[in-house]
Each structure stands twice: as C-alpha cells, then as structure tokens.
C-alpha positions, -999 to +999 in steps of 0.1 A: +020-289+080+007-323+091-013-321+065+013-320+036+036-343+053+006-370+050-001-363+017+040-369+014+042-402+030+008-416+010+029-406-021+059-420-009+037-452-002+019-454-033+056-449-052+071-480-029+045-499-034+044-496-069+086-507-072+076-536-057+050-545-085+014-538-066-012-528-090-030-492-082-060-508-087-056-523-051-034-504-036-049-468-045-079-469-026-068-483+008-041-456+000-063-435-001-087-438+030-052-445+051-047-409+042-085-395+052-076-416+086-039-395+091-048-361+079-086-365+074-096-344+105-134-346+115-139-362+079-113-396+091-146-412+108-170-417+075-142-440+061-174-456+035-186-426+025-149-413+012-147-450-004-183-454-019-192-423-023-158-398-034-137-429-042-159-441-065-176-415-073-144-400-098-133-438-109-170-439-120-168-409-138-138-411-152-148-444-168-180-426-180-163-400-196-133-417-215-142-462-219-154-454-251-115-437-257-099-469-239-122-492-257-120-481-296-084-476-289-073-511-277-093-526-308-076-505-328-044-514-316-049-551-317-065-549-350-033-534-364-011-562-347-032-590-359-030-576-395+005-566-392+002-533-403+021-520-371+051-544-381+047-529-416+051-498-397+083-507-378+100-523-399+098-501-428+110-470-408+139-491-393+151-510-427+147-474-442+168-454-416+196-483-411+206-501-380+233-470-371+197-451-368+178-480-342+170-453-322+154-427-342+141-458-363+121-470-323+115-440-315+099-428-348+079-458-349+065-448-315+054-419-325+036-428-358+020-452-337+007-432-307-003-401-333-025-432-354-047-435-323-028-468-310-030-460-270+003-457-253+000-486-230-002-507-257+030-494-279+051-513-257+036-546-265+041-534-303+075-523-306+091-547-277+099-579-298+107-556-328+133-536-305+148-561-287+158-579-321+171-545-337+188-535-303+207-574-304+217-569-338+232-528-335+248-541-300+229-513-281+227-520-246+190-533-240+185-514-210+183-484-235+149-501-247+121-489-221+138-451-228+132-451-261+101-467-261+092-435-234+109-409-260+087-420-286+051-429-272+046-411-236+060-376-247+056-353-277+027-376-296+009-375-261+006-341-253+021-318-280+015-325-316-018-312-328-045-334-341-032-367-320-064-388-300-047-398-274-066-390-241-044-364-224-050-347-255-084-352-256-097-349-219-090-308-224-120-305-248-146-309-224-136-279-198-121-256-230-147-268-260-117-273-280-106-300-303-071-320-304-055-294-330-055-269-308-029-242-307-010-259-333+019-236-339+031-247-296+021-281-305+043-284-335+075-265-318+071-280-289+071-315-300+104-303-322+121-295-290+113-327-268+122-350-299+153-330-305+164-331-265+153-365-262+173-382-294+204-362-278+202-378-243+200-415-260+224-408-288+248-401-260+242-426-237+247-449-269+280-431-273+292-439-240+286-475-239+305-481-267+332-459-250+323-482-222+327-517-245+291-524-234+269-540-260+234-555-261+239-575-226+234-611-216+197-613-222+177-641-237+162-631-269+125-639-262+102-652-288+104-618-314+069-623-327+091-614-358+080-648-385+085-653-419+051-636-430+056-602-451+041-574-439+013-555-459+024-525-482+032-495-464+007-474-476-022-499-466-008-500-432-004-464-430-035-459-442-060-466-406-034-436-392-041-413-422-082-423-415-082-414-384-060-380-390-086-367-417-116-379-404-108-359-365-100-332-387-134-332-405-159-340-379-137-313-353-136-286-374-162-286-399-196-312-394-195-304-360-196-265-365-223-269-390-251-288-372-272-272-346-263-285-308-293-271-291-311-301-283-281-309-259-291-282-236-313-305-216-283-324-203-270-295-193-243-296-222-226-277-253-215-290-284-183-278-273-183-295-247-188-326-262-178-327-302-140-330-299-146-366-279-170-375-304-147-365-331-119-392-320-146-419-313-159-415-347-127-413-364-107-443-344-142-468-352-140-455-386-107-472-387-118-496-372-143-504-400-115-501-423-091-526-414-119-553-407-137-545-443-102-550-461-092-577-442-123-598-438-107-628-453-074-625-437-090-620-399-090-660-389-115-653-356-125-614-354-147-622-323-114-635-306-090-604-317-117-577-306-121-596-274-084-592-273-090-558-277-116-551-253-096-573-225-062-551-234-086-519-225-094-529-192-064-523-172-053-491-182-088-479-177-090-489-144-056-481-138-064-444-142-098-444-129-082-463-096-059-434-099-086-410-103-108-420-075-072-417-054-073-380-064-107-373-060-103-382-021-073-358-016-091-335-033-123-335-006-092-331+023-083-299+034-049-300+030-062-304-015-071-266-007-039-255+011-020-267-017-043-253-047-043-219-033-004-220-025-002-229-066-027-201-071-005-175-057+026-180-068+015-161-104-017-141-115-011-157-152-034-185-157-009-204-179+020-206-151-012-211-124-028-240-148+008-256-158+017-257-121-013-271-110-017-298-136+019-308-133+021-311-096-013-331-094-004-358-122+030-357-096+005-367-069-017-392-090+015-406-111-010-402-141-015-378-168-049-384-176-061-387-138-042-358-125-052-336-157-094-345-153-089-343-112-071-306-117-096-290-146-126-305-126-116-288-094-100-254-119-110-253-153-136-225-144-110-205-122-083-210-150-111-195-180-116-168-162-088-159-153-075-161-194-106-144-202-094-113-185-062-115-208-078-123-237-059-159-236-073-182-262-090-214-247-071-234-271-041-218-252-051-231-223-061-266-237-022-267-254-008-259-220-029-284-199-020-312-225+014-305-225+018-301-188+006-338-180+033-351-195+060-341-170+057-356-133+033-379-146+059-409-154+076-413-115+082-443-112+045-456-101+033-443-131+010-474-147+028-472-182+059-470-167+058-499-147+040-518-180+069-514-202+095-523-176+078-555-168+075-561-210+113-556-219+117-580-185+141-548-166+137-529-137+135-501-125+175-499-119+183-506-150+160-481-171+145-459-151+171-431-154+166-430-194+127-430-187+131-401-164+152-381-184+132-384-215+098-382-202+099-362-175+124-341-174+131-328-208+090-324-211+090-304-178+117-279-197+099-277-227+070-271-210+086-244-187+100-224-217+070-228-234+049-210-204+076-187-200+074-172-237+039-174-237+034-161-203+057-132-215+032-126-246+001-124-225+014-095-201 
C-alpha cells in the first residue's frame, strides 16, 4: 500500500511539474531517486547506483536502440519544410476540401504527414502557422488547434495504420520479429474508428461555438511562415511519403526474408529481431537521398538544414529516454512487481494482460514509446508465451502493443503534449480537454473494443 501511494504522488509530481513547464529531462531523474528514497525499502540507500547504473542504464539504451529513428526522422522532417513539400501538402488538402472542411483538411494533413515518416513532435511545428491562418479565416475558435493537431498526428497514424515508421509502431518488432504492417486488417479498422470518433468530437465542439457566437479569439496572428513562394507540385511533394511507404514494404517483407541472418547469431540476435528497424532506417534515408538529389540547387546551405535536423532530434530523444530511465527505476522497486502481477491476474488472455500493461505503464511514464519498451522489456517473453499457447499471431500481439500506447500516454505531462501547447502559445486550460478526448480517450475505446473482439476470437 505505501508502496503504490508513492508511486502515486511521484506521478502526481511529475504531472505538476510538468503544468508548470519543467522539462523531464531534469525533472525525471530526481523524480525518480525521490521515489527509491520514499518507497525504495533496503534499495533507498544506493541512491548512485539507481542513478548511474538503472537510470541510465534504460536512457542509454533507449537511445541505442531508436537515435538512428529520431535522427533520420527529424532530417526528414526539416528537409520537407525547407523544400516546402509539407506546405505543398497542407495546403493542397485544405484548398481541395474548402475552409467549411478546416478540420478534416488539419487533421488529414496530420496524418499524411506522420504516416510519410515526419515524427510527431515535429508536426506541430509544420502545421501550426498553416492552422492558425485557416482557423482565423473559417472563425474556428483557436483553442480547437492543439486538438486537431492531436486527432491527426498522436493517434491513428501512430499506432494503428499498417506500414507507418513511427516509433511506437516500430519499437514492437524487436520483442515480436514483426514489421510495421503488421496485422493490417486491426490496423486499418481501427484507425477508421478513431478518425471517425475523433472528427465527431471537433465537428461538435465547432458546432457549439458558433451556437456559442465564439469565433477565432483575440489572438495575435504570429508570423504564418505562409510567403508568396508557390509550393512544389503535389505529386513531387508526395512523393518522399510514397518512397518511404514502398521501400519499408520491400526491405520488410521481401529482401529481408531472402538473405541469410545467420552471421547475427554472434550478437546474440535474429533477423527478426532486427530487420523491421532496419527497414524504416533504410527507407526514411532513402528519402532522404531523394529530396536532397532533386533539390540540390534549390537547398541554399544543406549543412545548416540537416543541422537543423539533427538539433530538432535531440529533445524528443532525450525526452523519452529521460522518461525511460524514470521507468526503468520503478521498474527495479518492489512495488513495479505488485502492480505487474495485479495486471497479470486480472485475465489469462495475453491481449487484455499485454493491453493493460502497456496502457497503464505509458500512464506512469506519460510516454508511448518509453512506457511501451519499459513494459515489453520487463513482458514481451511472458506475453509470447502466453499467445503461443493460443495460437495468437505475434503480429497480433505487436497490433495490440502499438495500439495500446496511444491511450494514457498523452496526460498532460506527456512531452508532445506540452510541445504543441507551448507552439499554438495556449495552455493547458484552454486545450487540454480537446487533447484528452481525442487522444486518449477515444484511442482507449477503440482499443478496448478492439481487445474485446479479439479477445473473444482467441477463446
């Protein structure tokens, strides 16, 4: 009992501490050894060995595993702002849908985004000057913005639709040796079903502010980043996304089936294990290659925009790894084990047990990449055999894990969360309710029916 009512409060602290604009990066590990000193029994008097040695020894991995991810990524991304293929993007989905339509128009800009490999903590920074211009001009209330920003980039193209490279879809592979189209057919419906919810929550609070008279607000229009430059075609901006797409596809589920992995038994390794990373590094740097070879000429300094790229990478990586090494020292307390065999018991299923578990610990870490690699290092071999014995697929069990970080994940000290607040300049009174609603709870029920049906299946 004293035990969870610690691991309460630290949350509580972490959460309060985050409304008030501390960065996890600080305030996650003395978080974290406060809690070893409350409910770290015996444990509470090697404070340096939690910090150096568990602390660190997760953010460490963590950054081992997935900068290459973080790195290619935020290149990416700023290689398709500086070449203004995301504006092509944008603005050809909004002038094609029609101001009534802003939201779909944001929201399906988002996505397109997010599923081309551009990373989620970076969207914001893309679609923000675009948005708050479209918002000004359809007199939607600009506190809508950080919702629809949520609905678009941290939900469905996150978690659910098969074939996307962003890491919560990507960490899976190395417990499951899987790839990111796995399970495609609860990808696909599920992503219908948080789109469909989501667009119905914002198309009514739309509704009622005009009810309400309340337009866009008094809010300065910042600089829009908007000029008198033309986008690229569509196509050629489209076509880094479609790159990426094919070439995961390829490398995932053909080269990487053909060629012999034996020699990567001496790092104790599979191909399975590995390929499906490998597959999104190749594809993203392929990209990569793509945009820079086509627009050599129009790139004025390419040192300065991938060093753009490489700084933009940093803080979320150490974001989650921060949060990571957080998680790894609750995991090492006793009170980690009280509460993974409490989640253990509440079903024999493996797909309730491993959507529980990943939920509730991405909850804890307010991160859906930490919490998912903290809960499949400490249960991915407890959650295969436990499918095994049902004859679950493992790229069941990979769709489920994905989809399950994308619930509890966004509370309100949540990294990305806290980003695109600070971006649109609102807090989190003003936005936070559309955030929650579209990112956490309506991903938590699609999840939940999801497990439900295919809980059903499997007994």
């Amino acid at each position: 009992m004293i035990g969870m009512i610690g691991l309460i409060l630290s949350l509580s602290l972490i959460i309060i501490l985050a409304y008030n604009g501390y960065s996890t990066i600080i305030t996650a590990p003395l978080i974290a050894l406060l809690t070893v000193l409350i409910i770290g029994g015996e444990s509470s008097t090697h404070l340096m060995v939690h910090y150096t040695e568990i602390y660190m020894g997760g953010f460490s991995n963590f950054v081992k595993n997935y900068f290459p991810i973080f790195l290619t990524g935020a290149i990416f991304a700023k290689l398709m702002e500086e070449v203004m293929y995301a504006k092509s993007i944008a603005n050809f989905i909004t002038n094609n849908l029609g101001k009534d339509k802003t939201i779909l128009a944001l929201v399906l800009a988002g996505a397109l985004l997010t599923y081309g490999g551009v990373s989620l903590f970076t969207v914001a920074f893309v679609l923000y000057p675009i948005a708050n211009v479209l918002f000004k001009e359809s007199n939607i209330p600009k506190r809508l913005i950080p919702g629809t920003i949520a609905l678009g980039a941290f939900t469905f193209t996150m978690t659910a639709l098969p074939g996307t490279p962003e890491i919560q879809n990507v960490i899976p592979m190395r417990y499951f040796g899987t790839d990111t189209f796995s399970a495609p057919l609860i990808g696909i419906v599920a992503s219908l079903l948080m789109l469909t919810l989501g667009m119905t929550w914002l198309t009514y609070r739309v509704k009622k502010a005009e009810l309400n008279l309340e337009g866009y607000g008094n809010h300065f229009i910042e600089n829009s980043n908007i000029d008198s430059k033309d986008p690229p075609n569509i196509f050629v901006a489209l076509a880094p996304i479609l790159i990426i797409f094919t070439s995961n596809l390829f490398f995932s589920k053909v080269f990487y089936k053909l060629i012999d992995g034996s020699y990567l038994n001496k790092y104790n390794l599979t191909l399975d294990n590995v390929s499906g990373t490998w597959s999104v590094i190749i594809s993203i740097v392929i990209a990569i290659s793509f945009i820079i070879l086509l627009n050599s000429k129009k790139i004025s300094n390419l040192n300065n925009v991938i060093n753009g790229g490489i700084s933009n990478s940093f803080l979320p990586l150490l974001s989650s790894s921060a949060i990571v090494g957080y998680g790894s020292v609750i995991k090492s307390l006793p009170v980690f084990i009280t509460l993974q065999s409490i989640i253990l018991h509440i079903s024999s299923n493996p797909i309730v047990s491993e959507a529980l578990s990943v939920n509730i610990i991405c909850g804890i870490t307010a991160s859906a990449s930490g919490g998912l690699t903290i809960t499949l290092d400490s249960l991915a071999h407890t959650f295969i055999a436990m499918s095994n014995t049902l004859n679950i697929s493992p790229q069941i069990m990979h769709r489920i894990a994905s989809l399950a970080s994308g619930g509890l994940d966004t509370l309100p000290h949540n990294g990305a969360v806290i980003t695109t607040l600070a971006i649109c300049g609102l807090t989190h009174k003003d936005s936070y309710k559309d955030i929650f609603i579209t990112s956490v709870l309506i991903p938590i029920f699609v999840t939940t029916i999801i497990v439900i049906v295919t809980s059903i299946y499997y007994t």
